[in-house]
C-alpha positions in Angstrom: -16.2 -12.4 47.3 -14.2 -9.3 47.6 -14.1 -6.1 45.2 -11.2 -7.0 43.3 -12.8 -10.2 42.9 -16.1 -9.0 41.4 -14.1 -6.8 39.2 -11.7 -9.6 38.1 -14.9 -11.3 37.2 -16.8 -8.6 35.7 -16.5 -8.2 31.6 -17.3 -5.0 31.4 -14.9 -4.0 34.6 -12.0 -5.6 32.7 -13.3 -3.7 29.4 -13.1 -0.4 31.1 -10.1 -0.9 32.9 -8.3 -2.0 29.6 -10.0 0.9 27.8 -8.5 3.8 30.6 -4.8 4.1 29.5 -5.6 4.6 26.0 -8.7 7.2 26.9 -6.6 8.7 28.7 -4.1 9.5 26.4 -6.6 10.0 23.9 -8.3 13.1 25.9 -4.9 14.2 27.1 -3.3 14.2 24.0 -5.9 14.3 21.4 -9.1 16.0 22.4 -8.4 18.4 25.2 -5.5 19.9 22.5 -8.4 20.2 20.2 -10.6 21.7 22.2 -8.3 24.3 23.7 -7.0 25.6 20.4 -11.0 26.0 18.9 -11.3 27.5 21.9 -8.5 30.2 21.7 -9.4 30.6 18.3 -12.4 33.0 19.3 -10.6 34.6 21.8 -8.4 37.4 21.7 -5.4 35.4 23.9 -2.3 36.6 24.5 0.8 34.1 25.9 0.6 35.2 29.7 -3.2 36.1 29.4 -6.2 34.2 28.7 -8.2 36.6 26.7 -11.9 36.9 25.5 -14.5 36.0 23.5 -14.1 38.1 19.9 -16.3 35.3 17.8 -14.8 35.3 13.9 -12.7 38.4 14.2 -9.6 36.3 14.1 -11.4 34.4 11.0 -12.1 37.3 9.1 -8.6 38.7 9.5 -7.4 35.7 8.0 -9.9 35.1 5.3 -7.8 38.7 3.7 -4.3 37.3 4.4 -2.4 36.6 1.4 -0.3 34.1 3.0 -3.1 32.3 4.4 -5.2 32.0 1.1 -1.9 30.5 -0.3 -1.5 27.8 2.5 -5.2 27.2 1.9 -4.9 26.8 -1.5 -1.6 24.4 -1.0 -3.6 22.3 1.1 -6.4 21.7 -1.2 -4.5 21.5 -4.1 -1.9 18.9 -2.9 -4.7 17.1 -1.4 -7.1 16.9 -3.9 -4.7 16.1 -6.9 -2.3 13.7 -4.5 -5.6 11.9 -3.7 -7.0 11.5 -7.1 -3.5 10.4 -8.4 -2.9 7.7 -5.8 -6.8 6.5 -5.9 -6.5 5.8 -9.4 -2.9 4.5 -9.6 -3.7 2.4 -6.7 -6.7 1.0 -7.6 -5.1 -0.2 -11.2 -2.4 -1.7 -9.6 -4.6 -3.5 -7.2 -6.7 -5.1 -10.2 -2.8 -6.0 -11.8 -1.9 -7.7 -8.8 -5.5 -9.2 -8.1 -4.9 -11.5 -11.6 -3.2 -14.6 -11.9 -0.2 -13.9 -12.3 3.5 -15.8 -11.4 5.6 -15.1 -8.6 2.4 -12.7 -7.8 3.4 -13.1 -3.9 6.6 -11.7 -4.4 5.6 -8.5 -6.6 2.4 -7.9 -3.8 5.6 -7.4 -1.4 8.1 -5.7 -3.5 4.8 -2.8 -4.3 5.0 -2.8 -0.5 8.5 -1.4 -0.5 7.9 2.6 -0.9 5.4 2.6 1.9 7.6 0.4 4.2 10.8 2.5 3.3 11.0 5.1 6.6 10.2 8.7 6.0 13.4 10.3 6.8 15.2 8.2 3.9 12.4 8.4 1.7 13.2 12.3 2.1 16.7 12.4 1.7 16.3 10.4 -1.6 14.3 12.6 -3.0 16.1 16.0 -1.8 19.0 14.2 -3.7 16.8 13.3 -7.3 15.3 17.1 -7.0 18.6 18.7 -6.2 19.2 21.6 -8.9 22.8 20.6 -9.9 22.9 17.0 -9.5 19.1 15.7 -9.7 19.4 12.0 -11.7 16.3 13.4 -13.4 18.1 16.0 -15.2 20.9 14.8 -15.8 18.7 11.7 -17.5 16.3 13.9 -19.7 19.7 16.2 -20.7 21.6 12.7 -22.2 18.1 12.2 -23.8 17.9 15.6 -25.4 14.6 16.3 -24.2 15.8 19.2 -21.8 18.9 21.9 -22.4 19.5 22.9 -18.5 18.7 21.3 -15.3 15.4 22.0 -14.1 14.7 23.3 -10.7 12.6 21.0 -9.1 12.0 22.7 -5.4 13.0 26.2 -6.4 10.4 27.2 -8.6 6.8 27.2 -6.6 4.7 25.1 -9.3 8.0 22.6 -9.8 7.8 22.3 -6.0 4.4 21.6 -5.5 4.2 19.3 -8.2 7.5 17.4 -7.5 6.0 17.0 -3.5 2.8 15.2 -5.1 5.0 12.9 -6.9 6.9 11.9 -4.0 3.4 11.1 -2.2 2.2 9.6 -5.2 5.3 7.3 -5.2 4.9 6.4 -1.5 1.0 6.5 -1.2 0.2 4.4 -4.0 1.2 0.5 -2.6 -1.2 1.4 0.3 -3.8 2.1 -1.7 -3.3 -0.9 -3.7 -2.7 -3.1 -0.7 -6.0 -1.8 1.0 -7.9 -2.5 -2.0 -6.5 -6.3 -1.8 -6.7 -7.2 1.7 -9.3 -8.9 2.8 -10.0 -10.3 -1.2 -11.7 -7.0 -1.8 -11.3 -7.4 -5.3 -13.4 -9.4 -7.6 -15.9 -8.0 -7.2 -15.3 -4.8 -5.7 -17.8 -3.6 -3.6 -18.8 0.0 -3.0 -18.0 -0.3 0.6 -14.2 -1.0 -0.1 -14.0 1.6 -2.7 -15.1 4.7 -0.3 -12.9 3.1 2.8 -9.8 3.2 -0.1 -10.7 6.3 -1.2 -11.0 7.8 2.4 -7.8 6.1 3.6 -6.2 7.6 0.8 -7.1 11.1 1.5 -6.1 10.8 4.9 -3.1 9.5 4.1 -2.6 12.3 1.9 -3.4 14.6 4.7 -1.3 12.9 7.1 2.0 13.3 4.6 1.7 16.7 4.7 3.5 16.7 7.9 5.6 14.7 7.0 8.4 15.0 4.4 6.5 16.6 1.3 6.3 20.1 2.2 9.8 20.0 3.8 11.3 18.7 1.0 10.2 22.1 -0.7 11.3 24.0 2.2 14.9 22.1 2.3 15.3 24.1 -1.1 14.7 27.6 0.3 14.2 30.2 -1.9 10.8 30.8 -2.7 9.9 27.8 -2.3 9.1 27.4 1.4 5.9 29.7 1.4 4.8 28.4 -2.2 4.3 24.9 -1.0 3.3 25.6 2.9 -0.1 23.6 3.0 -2.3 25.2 6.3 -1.2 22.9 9.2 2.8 24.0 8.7 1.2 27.6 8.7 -0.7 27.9 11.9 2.1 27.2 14.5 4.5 29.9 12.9 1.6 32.2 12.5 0.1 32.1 16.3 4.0 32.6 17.6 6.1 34.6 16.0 3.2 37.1 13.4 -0.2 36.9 15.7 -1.3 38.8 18.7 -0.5 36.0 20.9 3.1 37.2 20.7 1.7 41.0 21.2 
């Protein structure tokens, strides 16, 4: 029997072999970015030069920079309350949808509809029902009587951040409530399903930070853009065009 033979024959070649491409691009991609930039985080690089080892110097300038408290505290904050929000929306909307109720097919795939919706129109959408002259919000609450003025929704830096944890409220919330469901999680539901909800949903949080959120404050301009900059949109800019890697 030849080599290619044995290996055509062998489980845990064909496991291996299967498993390459995606390690691969895993450690190229994923891991060796990873590494490199923890790695040039203790050094004192410079774009042309590798640098060297200066431990937490670069860690304790940016424990006293303003602008990176206030990306720290955007992350956090967004996080924490977009998590919260969609954990507890989602988890009430899976026990609606887990009773008996008509038609309950349909409304388990209509909920679907904000997360399946693609991000780019999702965006736009809400650019337009934020937009300080003609936001449908406004103009709504001013035929109601309950405002006198248009209210600007990405230009002030507490409007902005709260208006992006809407918007990922709104989108994150059927995921939540369809994770909960799946697999007839729910009744009872266990303990286990609760935490892998709960840590899907902060992940997901996490993950639409680099999305559309914060750029939909930043679309605005004005002050704005640095107000609602959460700590990954911060560290690119940063490292280029304010750190010493530039020097």
């Amino acid at each position: 029997m030849s080599l290619l033979e044995k290996l055509q024959n062998s489980r845990n070649a064909l496991g291996w072999a299967f498993m390459l491409p995606a390690a691969v691009l895993l450690i190229g991609l994923l891991a060796y970015p990873l590494g490199l930039g923890t790695w040039l985080g203790f050094t004192d690089a410079k774009i042309g030069r590798p640098g060297e080892w200066v431990g937490l110097e670069n860690f304790k300038y940016l424990v006293g920079d303003s602008v990176t408290q206030l990306a720290l505290f955007n992350t956090l904050f967004y996080t924490v309350v977009a998590s919260i929000l969609k954990f507890a929306l989602g988890l009430w909307l899976a026990l609606l949808l887990n009773k008996n109720l008509p038609f309950k097919s349909f409304f388990r795939a209509v909920v679907l509809l904000p997360w399946i919706v693609p991000t780019a129109l999702s965006a736009i959408a809400f650019w337009w029902l934020y937009d300080a002259q003609f936001s449908v919000f406004s103009w709504v609450f001013t035929k109601l009587g309950w405002i006198d003025r248009y209210i600007d929704f990405l230009g002030d830096p507490w409007n902005a951040r709260l208006s992006t944890i809407a918007a990922n409220v709104w989108r994150g919330v059927p995921f939540v409530a369809i994770s909960l469901l799946a697999e007839s999680l729910l009744p009872p539901l266990p303990l286990a399903a609760t935490s892998t909800a709960l840590s899907l949903t902060i992940a997901s949080t996490a993950a639409f930070t680099s999305r559309f959120a914060v750029r939909l404050a930043e679309a605005s301009g004005g002050g704005s853009a640095q107000n609602t900059r959460p700590v990954r949109f911060f560290v690119f800019p940063w490292s280029v065009t304010v750190s010493a890697l530039t020097r």
